[in-house]
N, C-alpha and C positions, 0 to 999 in steps of 0.2 A: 117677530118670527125667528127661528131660531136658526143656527148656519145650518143645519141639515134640516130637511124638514120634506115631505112625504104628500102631494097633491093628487089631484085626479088629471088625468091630460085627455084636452078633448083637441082631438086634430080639426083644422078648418074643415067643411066640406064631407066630413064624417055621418055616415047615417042617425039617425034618434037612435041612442042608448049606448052607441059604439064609444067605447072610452079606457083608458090604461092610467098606469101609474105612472108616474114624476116624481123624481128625487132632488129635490133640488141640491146640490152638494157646495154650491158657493154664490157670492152674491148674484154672477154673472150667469151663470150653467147650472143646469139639471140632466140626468140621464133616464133614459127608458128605455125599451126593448122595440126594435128597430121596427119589426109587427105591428105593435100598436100604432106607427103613423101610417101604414099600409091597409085601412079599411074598405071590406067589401063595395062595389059600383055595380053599377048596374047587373041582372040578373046573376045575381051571384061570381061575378068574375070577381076577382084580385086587384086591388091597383099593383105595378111595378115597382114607382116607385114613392117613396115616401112622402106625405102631405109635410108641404115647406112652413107650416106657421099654425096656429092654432093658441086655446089658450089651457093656462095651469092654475087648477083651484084649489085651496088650503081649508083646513077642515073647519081654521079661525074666519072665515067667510074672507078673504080676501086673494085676491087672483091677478095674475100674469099674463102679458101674452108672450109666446113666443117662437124663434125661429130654427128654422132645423141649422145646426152648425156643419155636420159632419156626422156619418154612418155608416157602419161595416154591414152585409147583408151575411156576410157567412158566422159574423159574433153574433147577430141580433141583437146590436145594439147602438143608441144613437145619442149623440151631443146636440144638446138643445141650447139654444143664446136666449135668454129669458131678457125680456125689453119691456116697460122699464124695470132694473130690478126690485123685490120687494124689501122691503126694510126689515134688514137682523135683528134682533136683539141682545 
């Protein structure tokens, strides 16, 4: 995989279909938009705040899991700790 590299991020606990982007920017961390760990619950409410873990999938079929590190809600946008990391090339 390559040092930057571009996945699908499905947050834990996320409805069927609810799903965002993942960047992954170095072996340890990826970034995404703070929103996408905040998916609808029940009867259409908001969650607050952001879902802590989920995983990150690559378009070469291989996948991450990982953990919210850190997020700003007024940037909309959030640091992810990807566990275990996947292998660079």
């Amino acid at each position: 995989m390559d040092a930057l590299a571009i996945g699908r991020l499905l947050p834990d606990g996320a409805p069927a279909g609810w799903s965002g982007t993942g960047f992954l920017v170095s072996a340890e961390y990826a970034l995404t938009a703070r929103h996408v760990l905040c998916p609808p619950g029940p009867v259409g409410s908001v969650r607050a705040d952001p879902v802590p873990s989920g995983q990150l999938r690559f378009a070469d079929g291989s996948s991450t899991s990982f953990a919210l590190e850190d997020h700003d809600e007024q940037l909309d946008v959030a640091l992810l700790r990807v566990a275990p990391p996947p292998p660079l090339s």
